[in-house]
ZAGUVEX-310444 format. One record per residue: residue in three letters; x, y, z of N, C-alpha, C in turn. Coordinates in steps of 0.001 Angstrom, whole numbers, plus 500000, padded with zeros to 6 digits. Layout:
alaXYZXYZXYZ ...
This chain:
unk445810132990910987444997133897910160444562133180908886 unk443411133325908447442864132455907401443188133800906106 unk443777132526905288444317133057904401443445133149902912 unk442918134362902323442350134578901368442778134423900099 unk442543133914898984443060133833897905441757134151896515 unk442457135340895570441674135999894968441452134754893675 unk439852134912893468439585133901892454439481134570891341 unk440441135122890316439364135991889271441437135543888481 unk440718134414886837439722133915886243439231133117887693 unk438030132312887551437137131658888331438481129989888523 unk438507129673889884438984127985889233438081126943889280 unk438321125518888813437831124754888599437144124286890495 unk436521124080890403435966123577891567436634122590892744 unk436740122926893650437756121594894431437286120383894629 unk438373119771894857438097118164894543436419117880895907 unk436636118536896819435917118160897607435320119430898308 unk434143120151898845433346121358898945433484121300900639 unk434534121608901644434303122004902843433791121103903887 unk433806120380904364433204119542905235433874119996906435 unk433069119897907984433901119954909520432526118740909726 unk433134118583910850432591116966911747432175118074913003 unk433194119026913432433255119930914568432538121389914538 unk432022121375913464431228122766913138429821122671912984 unk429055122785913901427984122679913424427240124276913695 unk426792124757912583426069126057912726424379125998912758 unk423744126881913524422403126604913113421665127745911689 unk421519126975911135420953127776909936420087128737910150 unk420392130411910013419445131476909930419165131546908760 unk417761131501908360417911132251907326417255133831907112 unk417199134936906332416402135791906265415410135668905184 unk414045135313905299413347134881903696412450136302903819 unk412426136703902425411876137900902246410189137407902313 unk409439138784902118408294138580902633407333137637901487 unk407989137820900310406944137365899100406775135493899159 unk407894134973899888408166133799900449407600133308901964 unk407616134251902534407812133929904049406605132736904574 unk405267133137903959404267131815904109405032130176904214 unk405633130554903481406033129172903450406926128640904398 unk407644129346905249408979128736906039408746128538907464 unk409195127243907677409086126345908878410023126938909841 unk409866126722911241410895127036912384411569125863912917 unk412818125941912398413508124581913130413264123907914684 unk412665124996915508412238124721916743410939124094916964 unk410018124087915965409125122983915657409047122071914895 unk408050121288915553408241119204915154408063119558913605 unk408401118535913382408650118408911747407935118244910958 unk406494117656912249405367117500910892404086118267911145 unk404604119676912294404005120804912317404802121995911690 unk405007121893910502405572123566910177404919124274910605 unk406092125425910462404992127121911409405906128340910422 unk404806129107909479405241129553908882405419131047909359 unk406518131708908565407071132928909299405513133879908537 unk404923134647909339403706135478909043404148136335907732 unk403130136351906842403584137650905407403692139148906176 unk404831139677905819404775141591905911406396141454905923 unk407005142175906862408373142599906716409463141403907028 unk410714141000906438411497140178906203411786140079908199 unk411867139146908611412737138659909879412942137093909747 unk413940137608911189414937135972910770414132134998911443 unk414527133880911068413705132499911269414708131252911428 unk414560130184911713415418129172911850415937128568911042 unk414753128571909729414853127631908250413959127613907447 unk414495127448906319413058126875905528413296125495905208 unk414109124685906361414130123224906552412887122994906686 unk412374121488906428411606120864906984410132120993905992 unk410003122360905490408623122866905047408209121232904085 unk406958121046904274406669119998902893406418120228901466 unk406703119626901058406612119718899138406034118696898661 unk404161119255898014403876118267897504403082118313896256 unk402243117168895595402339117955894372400711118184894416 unk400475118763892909398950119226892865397665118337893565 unk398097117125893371396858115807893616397009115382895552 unk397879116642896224397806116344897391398734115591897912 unk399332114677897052400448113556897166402308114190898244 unk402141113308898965403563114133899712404607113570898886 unk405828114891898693406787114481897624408329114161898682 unk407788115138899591409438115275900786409416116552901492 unk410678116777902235410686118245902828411877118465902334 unk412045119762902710413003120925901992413926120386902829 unk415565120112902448416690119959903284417539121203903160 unk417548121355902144418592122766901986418363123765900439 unk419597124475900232419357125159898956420657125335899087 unk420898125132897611421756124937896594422521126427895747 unk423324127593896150422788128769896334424456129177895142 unk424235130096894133425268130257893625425733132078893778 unk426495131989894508426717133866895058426793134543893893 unk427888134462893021428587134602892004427118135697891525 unk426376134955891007424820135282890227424090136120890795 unk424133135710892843422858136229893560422065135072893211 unk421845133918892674420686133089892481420820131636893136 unk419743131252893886419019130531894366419188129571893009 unk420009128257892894420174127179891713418952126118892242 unk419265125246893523418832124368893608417585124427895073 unk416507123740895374415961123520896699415959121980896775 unk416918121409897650416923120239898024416090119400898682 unk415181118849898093414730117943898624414355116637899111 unk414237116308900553414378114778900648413364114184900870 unk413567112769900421412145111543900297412528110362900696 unk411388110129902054411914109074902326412563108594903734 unk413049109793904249413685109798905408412900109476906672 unk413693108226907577413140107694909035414171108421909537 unk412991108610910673413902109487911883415167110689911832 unk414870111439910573415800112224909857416849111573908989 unk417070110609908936418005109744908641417575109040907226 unk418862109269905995418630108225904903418002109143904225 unk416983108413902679416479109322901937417208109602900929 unk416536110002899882416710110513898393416431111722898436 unk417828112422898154417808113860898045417205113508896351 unk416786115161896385416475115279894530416303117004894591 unk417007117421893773417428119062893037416149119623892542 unk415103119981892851414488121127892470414537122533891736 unk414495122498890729414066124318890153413229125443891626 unk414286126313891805413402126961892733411944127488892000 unk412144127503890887411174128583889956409759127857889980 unk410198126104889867409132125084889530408298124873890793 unk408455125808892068407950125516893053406850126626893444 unk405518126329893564404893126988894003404283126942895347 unk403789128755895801403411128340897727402147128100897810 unk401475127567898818400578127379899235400318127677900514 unk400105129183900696400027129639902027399021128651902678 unk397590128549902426396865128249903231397134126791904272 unk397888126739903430398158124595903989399702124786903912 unk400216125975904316402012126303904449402576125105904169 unk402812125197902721403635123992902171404017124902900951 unk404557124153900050405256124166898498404518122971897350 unk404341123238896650403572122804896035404324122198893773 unk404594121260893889405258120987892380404346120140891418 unk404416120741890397403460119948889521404061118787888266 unk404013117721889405404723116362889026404343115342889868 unk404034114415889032403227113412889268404935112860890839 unk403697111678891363404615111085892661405673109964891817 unk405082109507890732405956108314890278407413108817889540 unk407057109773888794407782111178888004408798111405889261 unk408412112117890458409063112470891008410144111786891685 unk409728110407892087410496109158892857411919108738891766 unk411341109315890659412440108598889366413110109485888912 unk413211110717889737414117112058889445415731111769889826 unk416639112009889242418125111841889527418247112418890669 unk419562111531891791419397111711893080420480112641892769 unk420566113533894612422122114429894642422228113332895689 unk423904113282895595424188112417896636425516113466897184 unk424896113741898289425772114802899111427305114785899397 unk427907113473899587429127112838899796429851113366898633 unk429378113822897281429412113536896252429175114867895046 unk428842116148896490428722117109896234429036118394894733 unk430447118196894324430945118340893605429947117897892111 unk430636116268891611429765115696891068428449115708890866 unk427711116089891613426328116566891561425786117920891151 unk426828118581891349426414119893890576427369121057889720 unk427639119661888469428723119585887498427454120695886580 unk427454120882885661426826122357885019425819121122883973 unk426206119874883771425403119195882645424036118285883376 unk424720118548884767423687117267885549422777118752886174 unk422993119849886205421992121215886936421278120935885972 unk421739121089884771420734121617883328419697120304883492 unk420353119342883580419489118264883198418437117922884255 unk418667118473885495417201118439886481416401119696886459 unk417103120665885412415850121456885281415128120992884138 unk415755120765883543414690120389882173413832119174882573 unk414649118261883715413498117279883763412380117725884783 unk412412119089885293411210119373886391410192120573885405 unk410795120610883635410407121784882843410241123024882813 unk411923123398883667412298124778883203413624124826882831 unk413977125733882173414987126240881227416221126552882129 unk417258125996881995418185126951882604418596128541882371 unk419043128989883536418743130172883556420633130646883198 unk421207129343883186423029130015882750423848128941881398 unk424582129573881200425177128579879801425703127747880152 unk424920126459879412425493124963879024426877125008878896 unk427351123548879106428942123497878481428621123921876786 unk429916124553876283429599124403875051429012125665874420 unk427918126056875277426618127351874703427872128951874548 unk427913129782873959428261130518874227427438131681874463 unk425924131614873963425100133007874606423786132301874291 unk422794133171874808421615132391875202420592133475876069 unk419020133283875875418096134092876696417257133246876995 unk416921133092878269415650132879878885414406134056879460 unk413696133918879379412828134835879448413172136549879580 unk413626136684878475414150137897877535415824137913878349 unk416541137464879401417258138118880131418740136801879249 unk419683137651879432420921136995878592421145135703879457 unk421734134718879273421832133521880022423651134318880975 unk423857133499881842425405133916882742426055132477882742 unk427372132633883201428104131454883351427162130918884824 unk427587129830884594427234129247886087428326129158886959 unk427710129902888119429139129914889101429295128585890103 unk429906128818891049430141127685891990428879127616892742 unk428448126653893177426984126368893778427901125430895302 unk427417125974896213427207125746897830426650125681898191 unk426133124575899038424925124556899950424822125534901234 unk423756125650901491423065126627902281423898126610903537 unk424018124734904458424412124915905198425781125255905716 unk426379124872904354427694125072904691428317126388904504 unk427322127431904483427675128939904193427474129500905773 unk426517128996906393426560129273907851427908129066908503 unk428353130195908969429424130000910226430850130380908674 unk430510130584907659431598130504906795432274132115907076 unk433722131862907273434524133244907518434430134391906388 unk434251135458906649434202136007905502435769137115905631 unk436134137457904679437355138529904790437787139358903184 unk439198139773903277439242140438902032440653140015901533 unk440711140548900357441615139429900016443539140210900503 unk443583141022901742444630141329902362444736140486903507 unk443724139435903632443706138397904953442654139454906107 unk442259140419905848441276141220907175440115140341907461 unk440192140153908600438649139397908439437644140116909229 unk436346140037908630434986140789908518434233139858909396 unk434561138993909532433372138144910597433017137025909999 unk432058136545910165431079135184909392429910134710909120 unk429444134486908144428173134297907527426823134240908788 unk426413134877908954425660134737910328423396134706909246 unk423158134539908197422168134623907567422114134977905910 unk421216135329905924421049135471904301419686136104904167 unk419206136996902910418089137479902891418188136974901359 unk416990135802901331416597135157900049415374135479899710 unk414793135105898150413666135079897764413265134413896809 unk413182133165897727412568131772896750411902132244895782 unk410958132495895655409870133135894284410634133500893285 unk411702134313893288411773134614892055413782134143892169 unk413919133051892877414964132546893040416657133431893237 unk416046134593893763417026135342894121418189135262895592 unk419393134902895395419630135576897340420475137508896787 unk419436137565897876419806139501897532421226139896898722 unk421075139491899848422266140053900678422798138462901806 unk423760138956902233424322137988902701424829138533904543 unk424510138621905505424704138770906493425630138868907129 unk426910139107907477427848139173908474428228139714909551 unk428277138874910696428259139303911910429782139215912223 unk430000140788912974431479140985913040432450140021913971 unk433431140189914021434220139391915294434091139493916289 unk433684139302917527433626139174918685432441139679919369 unk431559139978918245430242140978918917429170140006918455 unk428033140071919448426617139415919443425709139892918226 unk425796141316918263424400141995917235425231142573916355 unk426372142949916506426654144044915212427203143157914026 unk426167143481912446426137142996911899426280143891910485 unk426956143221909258426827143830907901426142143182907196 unk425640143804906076424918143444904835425463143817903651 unk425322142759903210427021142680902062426055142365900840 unk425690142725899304424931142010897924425665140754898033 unk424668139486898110425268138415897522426449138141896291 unk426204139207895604427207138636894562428758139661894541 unk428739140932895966430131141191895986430667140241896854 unk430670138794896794430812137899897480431924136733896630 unk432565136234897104433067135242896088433676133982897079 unk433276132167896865434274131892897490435942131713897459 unk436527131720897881437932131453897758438931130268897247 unk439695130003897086440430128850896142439566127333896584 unk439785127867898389439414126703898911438307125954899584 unk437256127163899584436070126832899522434995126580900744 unk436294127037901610436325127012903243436243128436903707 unk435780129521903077435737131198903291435286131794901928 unk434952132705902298433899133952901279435223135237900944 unk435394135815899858436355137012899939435000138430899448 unk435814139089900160435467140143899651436217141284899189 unk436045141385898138437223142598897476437417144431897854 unk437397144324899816436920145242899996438330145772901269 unk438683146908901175439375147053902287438389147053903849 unk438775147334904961438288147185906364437468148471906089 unk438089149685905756437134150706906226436198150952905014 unk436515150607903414434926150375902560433961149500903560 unk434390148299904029433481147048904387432958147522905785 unk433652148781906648432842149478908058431223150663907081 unk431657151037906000430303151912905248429271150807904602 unk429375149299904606428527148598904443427237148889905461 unk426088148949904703424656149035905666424359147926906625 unk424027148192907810423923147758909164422780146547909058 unk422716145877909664421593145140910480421654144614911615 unk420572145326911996420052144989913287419067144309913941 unk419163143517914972418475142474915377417887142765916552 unk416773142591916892415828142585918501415340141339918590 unk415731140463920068415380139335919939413841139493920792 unk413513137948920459411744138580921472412122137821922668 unk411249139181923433411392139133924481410103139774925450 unk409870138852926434408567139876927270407515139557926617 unk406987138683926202405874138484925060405837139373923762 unk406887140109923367407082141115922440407822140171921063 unk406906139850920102408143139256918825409037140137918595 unk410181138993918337411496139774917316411325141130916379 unk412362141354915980412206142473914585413257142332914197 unk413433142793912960414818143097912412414560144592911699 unk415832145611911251415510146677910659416941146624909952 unk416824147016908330417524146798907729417812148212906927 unk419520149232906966419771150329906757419706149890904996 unk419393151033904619418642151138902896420243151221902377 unk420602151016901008421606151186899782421183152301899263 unk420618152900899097420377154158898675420865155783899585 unk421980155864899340422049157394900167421948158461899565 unk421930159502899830421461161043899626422279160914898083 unk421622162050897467422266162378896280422823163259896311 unk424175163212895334425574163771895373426054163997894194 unk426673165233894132427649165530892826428999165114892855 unk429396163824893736431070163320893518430991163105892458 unk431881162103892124432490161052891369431554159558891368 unk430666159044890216430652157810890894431416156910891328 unk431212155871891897432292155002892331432222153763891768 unk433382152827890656433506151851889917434302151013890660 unk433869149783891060434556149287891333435718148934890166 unk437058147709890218437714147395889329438188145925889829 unk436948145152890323436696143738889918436389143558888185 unk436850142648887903436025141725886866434950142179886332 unk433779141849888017432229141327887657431890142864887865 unk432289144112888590431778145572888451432216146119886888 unk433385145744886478433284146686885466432852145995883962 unk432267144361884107431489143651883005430259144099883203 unk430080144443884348428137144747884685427970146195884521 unk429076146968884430428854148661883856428937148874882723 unk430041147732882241430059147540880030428696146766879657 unk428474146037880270427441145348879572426021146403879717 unk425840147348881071424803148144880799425145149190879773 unk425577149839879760426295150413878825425950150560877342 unk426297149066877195426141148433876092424757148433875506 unk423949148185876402422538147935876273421633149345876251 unk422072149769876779421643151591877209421948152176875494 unk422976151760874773423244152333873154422528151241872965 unk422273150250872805421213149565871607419967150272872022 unk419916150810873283417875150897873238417770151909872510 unk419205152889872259418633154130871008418010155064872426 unk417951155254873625417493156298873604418939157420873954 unk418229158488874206419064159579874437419687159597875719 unk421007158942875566421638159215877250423251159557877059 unk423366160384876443424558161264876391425062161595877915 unk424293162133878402424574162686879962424131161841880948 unk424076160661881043423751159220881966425178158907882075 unk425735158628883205426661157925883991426510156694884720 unk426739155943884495426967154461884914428030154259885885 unk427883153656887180428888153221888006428564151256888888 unk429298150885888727428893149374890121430364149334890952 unk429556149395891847430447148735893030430126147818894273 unk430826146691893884430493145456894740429177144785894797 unk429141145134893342427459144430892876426186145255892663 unk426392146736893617425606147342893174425728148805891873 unk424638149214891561424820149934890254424042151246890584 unk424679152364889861424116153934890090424057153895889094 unk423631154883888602422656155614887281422690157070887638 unk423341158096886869423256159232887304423443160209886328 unk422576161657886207422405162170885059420941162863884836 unk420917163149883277419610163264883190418860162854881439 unk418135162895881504417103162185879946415950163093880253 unk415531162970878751414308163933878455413048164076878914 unk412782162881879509411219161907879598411077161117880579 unk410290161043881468410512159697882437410106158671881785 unk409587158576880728409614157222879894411567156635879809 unk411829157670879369413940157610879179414385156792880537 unk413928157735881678414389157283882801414032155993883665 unk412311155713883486411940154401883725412785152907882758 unk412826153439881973413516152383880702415035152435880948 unk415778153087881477417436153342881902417197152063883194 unk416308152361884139416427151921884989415958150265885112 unk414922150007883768414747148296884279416031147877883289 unk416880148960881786417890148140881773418969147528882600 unk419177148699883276420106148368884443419855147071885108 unk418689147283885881418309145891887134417793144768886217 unk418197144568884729417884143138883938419310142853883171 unk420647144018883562421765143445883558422720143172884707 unk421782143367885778422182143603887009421574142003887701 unk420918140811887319420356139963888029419591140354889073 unk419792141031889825418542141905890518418941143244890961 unk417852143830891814417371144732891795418372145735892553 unk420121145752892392420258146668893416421018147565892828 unk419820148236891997420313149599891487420001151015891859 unk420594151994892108420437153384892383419991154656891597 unk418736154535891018418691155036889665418347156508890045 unk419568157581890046419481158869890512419114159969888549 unk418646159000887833418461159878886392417179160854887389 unk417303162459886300416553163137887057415875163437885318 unk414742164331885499414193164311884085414179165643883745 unk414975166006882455415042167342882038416789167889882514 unk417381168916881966418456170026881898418284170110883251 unk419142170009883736419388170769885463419451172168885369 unk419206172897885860419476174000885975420712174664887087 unk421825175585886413422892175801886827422753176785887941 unk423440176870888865422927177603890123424627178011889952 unk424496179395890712425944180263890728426397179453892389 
């Protein structure tokens, strides 16, 4: 039985990030639709990408392979992986390599997801940096994993691709980038090695294993994380990236959830194509009916810093929320109550999802005095 061990304070990173010789998983990924132009199918040649069509999120092989190049047309490399920090929900790094014969060899180099723009028409990615600029960018050297994405060497390939980090420096103790508070930087894992990764809770139950991900390059988010149960083909959960954590050892995901919270996790479901009929996927909503319980708080760490810190922010904006209730659990956040104005209630709700890193909040504020029913 693989044994879970709870990380909370956070530890120092292990000497070495997971490696098998005997595991090889094939990378699903789920890329949301605002991305999807861009992503290649591992089942085609490498120097035909085939991008997943724009409209509703389905799974795909990869966004391996896609090319990245810069404004003047110039080829820079293809996408090898992403660099993905749960902790946050955020998309850190897009790996890319230059250089490579026959898949083989090559200069990885760390990308800003942010610094990357799509180019549906010619399904590529597109960076605005010269080819010589780019060739002279600090390498990741994978062997080496660790070392490569120490918190001073992240900062320093964003600033050299000219964007800001989005979490605190060694040293920094607070900080905003584009109005939003800066976060610690959590542990960063590569993409592939999250495939096939066990997931469980921290009583040793195990939930299954990383079977995808639903990301969104654009605005460098991963929103949910996929798990397909034990012994079954399709039945699958959808877990927020960030009620996610890895474990001491870096070889499994915990989740701070008993068996039967983690059976009320929302479903996904898969149709493979078949009959000349494409795939689908359909994904059960976070939002259920509204209710006069109790909200529900979690009593992690990161649920009850992300209900103080809204909180917190909800009394500086000065408005009127005496009767607003705040709850998170396992990353996501309710809002429940009522305010005077839907101005009150629109403004409750982007505080929430801008202390929340994204968007998975439940904002049940209703507008005006309820009225009491016998």
């Amino acid at each position: 039985m693989i044994q879970y061990q709870k990380t909370r304070p956070r530890p120092q990173p292990a000497p070495e990030f997971f490696e098998s010789n005997n595991m090889k998983f094939k990378l699903n990924l789920l890329v949301a639709a605002a991305l999807a132009c861009c992503v290649s199918s591992y089942t085609q040649a490498q120097d035909d990408p085939t991008p997943t069509p724009v409209g509703a999120e389905k799974q795909t092989d990869l966004v391996l392979n896609v090319t990245v190049a810069n404004l003047q047309g110039e080829h820079l490399g293809r996408i090898r992986g992403l660099g993905l920090d749960l902790a946050n929900g955020r998309i850190v790094q897009v790996l890319v390599v230059r250089g490579q014969i026959l898949g083989l060899g090559g200069k990885v180099i760390a990308v800003p997801p942010l610094a990357l723009k799509t180019d549906g028409a010619n399904k590529i990615y597109l960076l605005d940096v010269s080819l010589e600029k780019f060739k002279a960018a600090p390498e990741v050297v994978l062997t080496k994993w660790e070392e490569s994405v120490r918190n001073d060497r992240v900062a320093a390939s964003y600033r050299y691709f000219g964007q800001e980090p989005y979490f605190l420096e060694a040293g920094e103790k607070s900080g905003t980038v584009a109005g939003k508070s800066k976060v610690n930087l959590g542990y960063i894992g590569r993409s592939n090695k999250l495939m096939g990764m066990p997931v469980g809770n921290l009583q040793g139950q195990d939930f299954g294993k990383v079977n995808g991900l639903t990301l969104d390059i654009a605005s460098a988010r991963i929103i949910n994380v996929i798990v397909l149960a034990p012994g079954h083909i399709r039945t699958m959960s959808v877990v927020p990236a960030m009620a996610l954590d890895f474990d001491s050892t870096r070889r499994a995901l915990v989740l701070d959830q008993t068996k039967t919270e983690f059976a009320r996790e929302p479903r996904y479901t898969e149709t493979p194509a078949a009959n000349g009929q494409q795939g689908s996927s359909v994904q059960e909503s976070y939002s259920g009916p509204r209710t006069n319980v109790a909200l529900e708080q979690g009593d992690t760490v990161r649920d009850e810093d992300r209900t103080a810190a809204i909180k917190k922010d909800i009394r500086a904006s000065r408005i009127e929320a005496r009767n607003v209730e705040v709850g998170t659990i396992n990353g996501r956040v309710a809002l429940r109550g009522w305010v005077k104005s839907i101005e009150d209630q629109r403004r409750l709700g982007e505080i929430a999802v801008a202390a929340s890193s994204v968007e998975l909040v439940d904002n049940q504020i209703t507008v005006g005095k309820p009225v009491k029913t016998k």
